[in-house]
N, C-alpha and C positions, 0 to 999 in steps of 0.2 A: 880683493873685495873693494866695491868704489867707497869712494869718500862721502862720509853724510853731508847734506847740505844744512846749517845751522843758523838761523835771525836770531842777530842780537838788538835787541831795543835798549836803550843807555835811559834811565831819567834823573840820573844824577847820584848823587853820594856821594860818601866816601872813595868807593872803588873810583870813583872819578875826577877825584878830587886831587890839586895840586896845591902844594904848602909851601912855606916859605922855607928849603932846602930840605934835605933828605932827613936831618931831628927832628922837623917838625910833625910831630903825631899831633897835636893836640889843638895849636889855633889856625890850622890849614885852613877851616871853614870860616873864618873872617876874610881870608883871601879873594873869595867867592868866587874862584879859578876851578872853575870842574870843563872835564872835557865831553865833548861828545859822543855817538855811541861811536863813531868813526877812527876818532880819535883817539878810543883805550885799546881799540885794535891794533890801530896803529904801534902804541905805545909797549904791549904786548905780542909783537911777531909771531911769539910759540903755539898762539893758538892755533892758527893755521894749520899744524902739524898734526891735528887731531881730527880735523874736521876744516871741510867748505865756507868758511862762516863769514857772511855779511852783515852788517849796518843797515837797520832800518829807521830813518831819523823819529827822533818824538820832539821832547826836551827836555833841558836839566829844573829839577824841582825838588827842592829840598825837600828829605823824605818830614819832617814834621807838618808839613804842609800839604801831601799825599790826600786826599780822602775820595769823595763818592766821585767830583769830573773825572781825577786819573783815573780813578777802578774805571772806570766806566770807559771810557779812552784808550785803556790798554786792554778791554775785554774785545772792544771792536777794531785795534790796530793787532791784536792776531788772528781773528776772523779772517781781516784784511791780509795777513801773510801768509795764511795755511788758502786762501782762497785764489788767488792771485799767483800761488806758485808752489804749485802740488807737490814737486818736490822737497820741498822742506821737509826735515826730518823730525825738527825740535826748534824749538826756539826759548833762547834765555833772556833773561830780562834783567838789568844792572839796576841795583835801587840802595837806598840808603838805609841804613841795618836798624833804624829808629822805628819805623812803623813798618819794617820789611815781613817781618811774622802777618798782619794785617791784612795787605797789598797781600801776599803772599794764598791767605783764606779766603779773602773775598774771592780770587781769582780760583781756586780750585772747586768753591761750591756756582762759580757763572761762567766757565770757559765753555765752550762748545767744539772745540776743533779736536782732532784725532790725533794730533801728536803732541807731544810731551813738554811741557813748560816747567821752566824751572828757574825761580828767584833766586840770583846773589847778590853779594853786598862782600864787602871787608873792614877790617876794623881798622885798619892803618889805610892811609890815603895812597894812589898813585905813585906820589912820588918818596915814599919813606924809605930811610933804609929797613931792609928788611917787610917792607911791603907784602899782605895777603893777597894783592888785589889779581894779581897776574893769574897765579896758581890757584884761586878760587875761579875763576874765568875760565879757564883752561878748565881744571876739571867741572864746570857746570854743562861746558861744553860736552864733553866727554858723557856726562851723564843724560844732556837731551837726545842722545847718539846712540844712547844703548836701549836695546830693545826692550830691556828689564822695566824702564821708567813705562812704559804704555800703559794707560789706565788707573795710575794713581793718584792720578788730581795734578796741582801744583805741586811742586817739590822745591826744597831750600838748600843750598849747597854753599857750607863755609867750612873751612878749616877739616876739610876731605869728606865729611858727612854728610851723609843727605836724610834730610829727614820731611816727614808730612806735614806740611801746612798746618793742619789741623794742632799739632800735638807741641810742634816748637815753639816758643818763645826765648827771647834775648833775658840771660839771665845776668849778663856782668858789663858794664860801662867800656872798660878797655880790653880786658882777656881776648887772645885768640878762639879760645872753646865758647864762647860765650853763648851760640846757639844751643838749646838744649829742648829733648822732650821729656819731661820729666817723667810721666808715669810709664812709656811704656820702651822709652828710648831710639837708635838710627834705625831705618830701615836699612841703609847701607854704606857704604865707605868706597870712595875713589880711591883707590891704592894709585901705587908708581905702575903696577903693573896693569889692571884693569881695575874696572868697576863689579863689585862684588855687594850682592844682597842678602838680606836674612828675612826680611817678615815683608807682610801686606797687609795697609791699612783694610780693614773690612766695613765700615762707612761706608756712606755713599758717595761716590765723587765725581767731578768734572770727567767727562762729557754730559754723564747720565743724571741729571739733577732738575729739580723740578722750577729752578728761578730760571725768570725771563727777563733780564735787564734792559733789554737794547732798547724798549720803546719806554723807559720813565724816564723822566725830566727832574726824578729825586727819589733818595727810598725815606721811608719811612723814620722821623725821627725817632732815636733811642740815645736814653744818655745813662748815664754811668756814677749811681754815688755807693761812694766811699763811707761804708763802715768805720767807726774808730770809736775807744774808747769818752763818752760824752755827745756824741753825735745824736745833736737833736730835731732832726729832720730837716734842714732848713734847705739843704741841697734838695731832696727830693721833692717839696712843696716847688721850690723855682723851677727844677723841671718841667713838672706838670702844669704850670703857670706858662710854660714857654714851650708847650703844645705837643709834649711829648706822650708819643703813644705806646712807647713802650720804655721803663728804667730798669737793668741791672744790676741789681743790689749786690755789691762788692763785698760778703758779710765775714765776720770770724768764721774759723774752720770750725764746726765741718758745712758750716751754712749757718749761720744767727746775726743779726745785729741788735742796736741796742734800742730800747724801749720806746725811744725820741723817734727812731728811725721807723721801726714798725708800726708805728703810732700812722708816719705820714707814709706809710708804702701803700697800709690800707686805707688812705684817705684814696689816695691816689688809684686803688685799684678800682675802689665806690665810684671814683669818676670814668670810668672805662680804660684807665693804665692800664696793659700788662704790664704785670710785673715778675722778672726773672729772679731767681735767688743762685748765683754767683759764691765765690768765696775769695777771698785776696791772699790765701797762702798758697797758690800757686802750682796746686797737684792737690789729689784726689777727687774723687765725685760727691756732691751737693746730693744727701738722699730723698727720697721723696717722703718724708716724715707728715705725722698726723696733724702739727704747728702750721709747718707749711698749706698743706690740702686745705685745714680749715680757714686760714687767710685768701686764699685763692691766689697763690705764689706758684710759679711753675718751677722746677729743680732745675739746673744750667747742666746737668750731667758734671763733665770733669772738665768741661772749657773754660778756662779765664776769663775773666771779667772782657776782657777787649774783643777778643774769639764769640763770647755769646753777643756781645752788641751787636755783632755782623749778625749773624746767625741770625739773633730776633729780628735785624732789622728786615732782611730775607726774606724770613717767615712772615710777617706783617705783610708783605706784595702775596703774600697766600691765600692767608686769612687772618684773622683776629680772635679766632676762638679758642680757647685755652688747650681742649682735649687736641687739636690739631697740631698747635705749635708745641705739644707737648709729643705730637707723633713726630713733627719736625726733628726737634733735637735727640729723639732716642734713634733716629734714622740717619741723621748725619755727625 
């Protein structure tokens, strides 16, 4: 059987990252030593062994600093490789495990190409003893290469698991396992031997999705407050003071916050805000309750606070009317 052909795009991280000798895990990123995509190939030989796989230059950008230029930038630098060289099979993209779930969702609800993308990261640097980075590269590789990945959006690949954009989030600082989905768990696992699947997200997803990114110059502000015990709206009044069209409410489980808060959610909805209802514990679905409907709050289903920000921001390039972007998120 011939070998798949695989782009790799590098924009930095960890996985690219170079520290001050092989103990250093932890202030490598003051070093501000990250290699390029060329360069962790290099650094990683064994890839090759799995698969064709070249460097496609971008650049190194600390993932906390990631947002709509790169989304935007990496939605048209795989356009640009699946269109330019039809052979490509997959292409994975190296990113920093901070906003990698993020980068990660925007890319599966606006990619348009026919094969298979998939975001990695590692939690130890390049050069550490004991290093993720190789072996998560390697099998991401492996994973844009099998046929199983076709049609499921973006995909995430760390510490042998792959799972949906959609459902992952970064649950632990340093842990290896630290990727996780909480409610519904991996779609599959890179063994030593192959790549092996169990389930398929049923959302809707990249290719077949209704956002058209390439011709805005911005999406749609959304911003994000935080629920807590005393919160007296003050985050959600500056929001909406700083022209935001749409805020989601980060609220106690199963969906609430507190009295300050809902006070200024409905100021903010009276001014034309959407406004989403979110929860910050991390898992389960936001119901669509009678509280809610009568404030005029849309329910976030079961995505995270960070996952609906995109989501709404998306839907806002749609339309702005609630019953819509209320079909949006039961859809995706």
């Amino acid at each position: 059987m011939s070998r798949k052909r695989i782009a790799f795009i590098g924009t930095g991280g960890t996985i690219s990252s170079l520290g001050d000798g092989p103990l250093d895990t932890v202030n490598y990123g003051a070093m501000g030593n990250m290699l390029q995509a060329g360069g962790i190939l290099d650094k990683f030989p064994e890839v090759q062994q799995v698969a064709d796989v070249f460097a496609v230059p971008y650049r190194n950008v600390p993932s906390p600093q990631i947002a709509w230029a790169e989304w935007k930038q990496l939605v048209l630098l795989c356009d640009k490789v699946a269109k330019e060289d039809p052979s490509v099979a997959g292409i994975v993209i190296g990113h920093g495990t901070a906003s990698l779930e993020e980068t990660a969702y925007f890319l599966s609800l606006t990619l348009k190409v026919p094969v298979p993308v998939v975001v990695v990261g590692s939690q130890r640097p390049a050069s550490a003893l004991s290093t993720d980075a190789g072996l998560n590269l390697v099998n991401a590789v492996r994973v844009a290469a099998d046929e199983g990945a076709r049609g499921l959006g973006a995909l995430v690949l760390l510490n042998d698991e792959i799972q949906a954009a959609r459902e992952v989030t970064k649950t632990s600082t340093g842990r290896m396992q630290t990727f996780r989905s909480p409610d519904f768990g991996v779609l599959g696992q890179a063994d030593g031997d192959k790549v092996v699947w169990y389930r398929r997200p049923l959302r809707r997803l990249a290719p077949e999705t209704e956002f058209h990114i390439r011709g805005l110059d911005a999406l749609p502000r959304v911003d994000i407050a935080y629920s807590y015990a005393g919160a007296d709206g003050t985050a959600v009044r500056a929001f909406t003071a700083a022209g935001a069209r749409g805020i989601v409410a980060a609220g106690f489980a199963p969906g609430f916050v507190t009295p300050g808060d809902a006070a200024a959610l409905k100021e903010a909805r009276a001014a034309g805000v959407v406004v989403l209802q979110s929860t910050r514990s991390g898992s389960g679905r936001v119901f669509p309750t009678t509280k809610l409907a009568e404030a005029g709050f849309i329910p976030a289903d079961n995505l995270n606070p960070q996952k609906a920000r995109i989501l709404l921001s998306l839907a806002l390039t749609v339309s702005s009317e609630p019953a819509e972007i209320e079909r949006i998120f039961a859809t995706y």
